[in-house]
N, C-alpha and C positions, 0 to 999 in steps of 0.2 A: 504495376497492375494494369496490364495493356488493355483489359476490357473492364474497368472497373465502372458500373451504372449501365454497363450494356445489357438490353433484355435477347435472350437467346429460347427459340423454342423448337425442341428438338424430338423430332417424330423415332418410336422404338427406342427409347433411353432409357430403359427401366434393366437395360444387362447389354454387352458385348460393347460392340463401335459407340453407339451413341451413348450407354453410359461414362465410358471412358472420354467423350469429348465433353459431356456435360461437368466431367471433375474437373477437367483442364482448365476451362471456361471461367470454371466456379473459382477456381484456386488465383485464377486471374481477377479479380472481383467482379463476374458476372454476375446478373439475375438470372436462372435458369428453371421455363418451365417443360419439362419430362413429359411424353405422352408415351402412352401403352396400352396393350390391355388387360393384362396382368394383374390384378389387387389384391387377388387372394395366390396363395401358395399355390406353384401348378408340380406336378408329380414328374415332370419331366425338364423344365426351364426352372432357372437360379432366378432369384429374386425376384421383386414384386415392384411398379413402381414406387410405394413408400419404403423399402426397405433402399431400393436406389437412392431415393431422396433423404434419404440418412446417411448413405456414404456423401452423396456431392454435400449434404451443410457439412460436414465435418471437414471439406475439401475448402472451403471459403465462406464469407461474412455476410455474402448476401443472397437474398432473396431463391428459395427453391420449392417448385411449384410440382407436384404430381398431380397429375389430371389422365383419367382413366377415359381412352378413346377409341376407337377404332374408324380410321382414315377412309374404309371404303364405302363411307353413309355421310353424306353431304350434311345432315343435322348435326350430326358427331363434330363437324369438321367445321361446323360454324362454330358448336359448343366449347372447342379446342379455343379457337381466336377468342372468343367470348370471353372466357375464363379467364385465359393468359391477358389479357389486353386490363379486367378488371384487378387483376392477381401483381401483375408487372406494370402495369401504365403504357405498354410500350413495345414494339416486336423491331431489333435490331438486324437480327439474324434468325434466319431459317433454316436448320438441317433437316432435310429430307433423308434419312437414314432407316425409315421404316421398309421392309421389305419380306417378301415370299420368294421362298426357291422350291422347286421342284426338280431334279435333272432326270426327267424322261425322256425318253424318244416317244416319234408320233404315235406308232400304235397302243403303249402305257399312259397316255397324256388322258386322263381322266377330263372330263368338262368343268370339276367343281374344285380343279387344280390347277386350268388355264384361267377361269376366272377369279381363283384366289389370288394366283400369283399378277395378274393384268388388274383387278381391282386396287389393290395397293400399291403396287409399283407403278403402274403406270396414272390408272383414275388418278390415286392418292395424292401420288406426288404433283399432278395437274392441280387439280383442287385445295391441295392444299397452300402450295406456291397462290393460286389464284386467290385464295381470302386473305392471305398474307400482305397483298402488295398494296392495299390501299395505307395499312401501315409503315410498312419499308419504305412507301415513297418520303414518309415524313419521317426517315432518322436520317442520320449524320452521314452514315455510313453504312448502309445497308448490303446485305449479301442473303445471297440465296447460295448454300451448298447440297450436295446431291452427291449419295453414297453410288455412282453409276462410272460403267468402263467406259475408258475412250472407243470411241464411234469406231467399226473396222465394216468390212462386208467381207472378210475372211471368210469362205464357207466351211471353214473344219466347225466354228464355233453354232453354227446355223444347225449343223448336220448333225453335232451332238444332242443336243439338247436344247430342239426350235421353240418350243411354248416358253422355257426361259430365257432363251437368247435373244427374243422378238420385246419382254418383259422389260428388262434390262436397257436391253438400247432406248426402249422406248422411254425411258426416264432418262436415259441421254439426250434424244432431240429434244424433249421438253429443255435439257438444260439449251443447247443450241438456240432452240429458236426465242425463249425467252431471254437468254443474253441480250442477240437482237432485239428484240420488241423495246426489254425494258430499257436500253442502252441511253436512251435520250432521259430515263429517269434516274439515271444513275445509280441504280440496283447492279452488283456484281453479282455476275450467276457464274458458276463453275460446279465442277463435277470431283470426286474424288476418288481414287480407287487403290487399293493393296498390291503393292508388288509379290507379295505372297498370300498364302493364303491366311486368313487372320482366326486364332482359337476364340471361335465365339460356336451359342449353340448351333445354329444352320451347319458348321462345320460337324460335330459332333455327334448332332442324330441324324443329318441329312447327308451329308458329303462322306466323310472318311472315318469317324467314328476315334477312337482315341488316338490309333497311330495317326492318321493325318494330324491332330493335333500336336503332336511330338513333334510334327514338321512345322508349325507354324509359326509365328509372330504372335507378339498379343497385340487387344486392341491400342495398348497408347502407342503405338508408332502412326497409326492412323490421327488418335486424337493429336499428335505432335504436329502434323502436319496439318492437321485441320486450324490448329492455334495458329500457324506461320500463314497459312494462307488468308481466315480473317482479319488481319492487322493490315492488309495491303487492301489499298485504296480502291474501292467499287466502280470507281470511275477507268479506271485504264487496266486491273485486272477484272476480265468480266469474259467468256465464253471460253473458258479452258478446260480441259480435260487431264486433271491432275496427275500424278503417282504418288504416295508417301514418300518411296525411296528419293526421287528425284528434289521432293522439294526440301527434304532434309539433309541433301548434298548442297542444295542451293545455298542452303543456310550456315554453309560449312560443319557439318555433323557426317563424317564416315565410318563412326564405328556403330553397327547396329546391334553386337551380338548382345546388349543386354534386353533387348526385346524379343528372341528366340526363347519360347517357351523351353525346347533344349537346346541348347547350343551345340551339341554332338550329333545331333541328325539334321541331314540335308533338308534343303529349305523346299517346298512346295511351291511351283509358281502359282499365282493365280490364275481365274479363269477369264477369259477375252484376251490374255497376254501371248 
């Protein structure tokens, strides 16, 4: 039980990456509290966060929080720590995993689609890390993860799809520069990212629609790797810019095909790769 008593609070966990890391967590004996904004059924996205929060208790023994939020309103995002802090006693770990995608180009980039996507992913993940750390400074072993690409200035990725690719990395420097800052508090920050692309909704109504999904991973190859990277010390791992695939090579794990939603069609890379 490698996080057993550990409090984990993880932003968009109510379906895809972040529910999948929240089961893994759980099954390890975490305390895990869930943010979303999802409570009621939605006609287009699976689950709600309590209907999440009934698969992760089923996953492990302790403690699972759903808390209805939304990241891009500073009140919300006190109300999140507030909760969890009265709910768990305690914030171990941070997943930043909440996010907006749009992939338009300039002339399609809507205003209220550069601010959705820049309000959450970048505000969000700022602010939310920010109320986070007065806690983090006081665990064992604290971390901050962040569902974001390693940093490139490739401009294929610019040129596709700039209002998201400016989004995106900018939850990258934040992982960067707060590595740095919190480095003397011995907060590990690191970043995470899919070697492919992973079947979650963004994939499904946004990107490729079912065939891409034929092409992908699911999310537990992400939460597998989110699990191996937590366990390593905050202290000397701390501003990296992960892969799934690599770090479950790391761990000596080479056979991936039982995470291919089919295993008969070719894999998708992902995007920033």
């Amino acid at each position: 039980m490698q996080f057993q008593g550990k409090k984990v609070l993880i932003t968009g966990g109510s379906r895809g990456i972040g529910k999948a890391i929240a089961i893994r967590l759980a099954a390890e004996g975490a305390d895990v509290a869930i943010v979303g904004k999802t409570a009621e059924p939605h006609p287009k996205l699976e689950g709600t966060i309590h209907t999440a929060a009934a698969e992760i208790s089923k996953a492990g023994s302790g403690k699972v929080l759903p808390i209805q939020g939304d990241i891009r309103f500073e009140e919300s995002i006190e109300q999140i720590v507030k909760t969890t802090m009265e709910g768990l006693g305690g914030i171990d770990i941070l997943i930043n995993n909440a996010s907006a995608i749009s992939l338009t180009p300039t002339e399609q980039t809507e205003p209220k689609r550069w601010d959705l996507m820049h309000d959450i992913n970048v505000r969000g993940t700022f602010f939310m890390s920010k109320a986070c750390l007065p806690h983090l400074k006081k665990a064992a072993n604290p971390h901050i993860l962040t569902l974001s690409p390693p940093l490139t200035l490739n401009p294929e990725w610019f040129g596709r799809f700039l209002a998201y690719t400016i989004s995106k990395f900018g939850m990258s420097m934040i992982v960067l520069g707060l590595a740095e800052e919190m480095r003397t508090h011995r907060i590990g920050v690191n970043a995470l990212w899919p070697k492919t692309t992973i079947a979650t909704a963004a994939v499904k109504n946004v990107i490729g629609g079912d065939a891409l999904m034929q092409r992908s991973r699911k999310p537990e190859i992400v939460a597998d790797a989110a699990f191996y990277i937590l366990q390593r010390s905050s202290t000397e791992c701390t501003g990296n810019f992960f892969i799934d695939e690599d770090i479950l090579q790391q761990q000596g794990i080479t056979d991936f095909g039982h995470y291919a939603v089919n295993p008969s069609q070719k894999l998708m890379p992902d995007l920033f790769l």
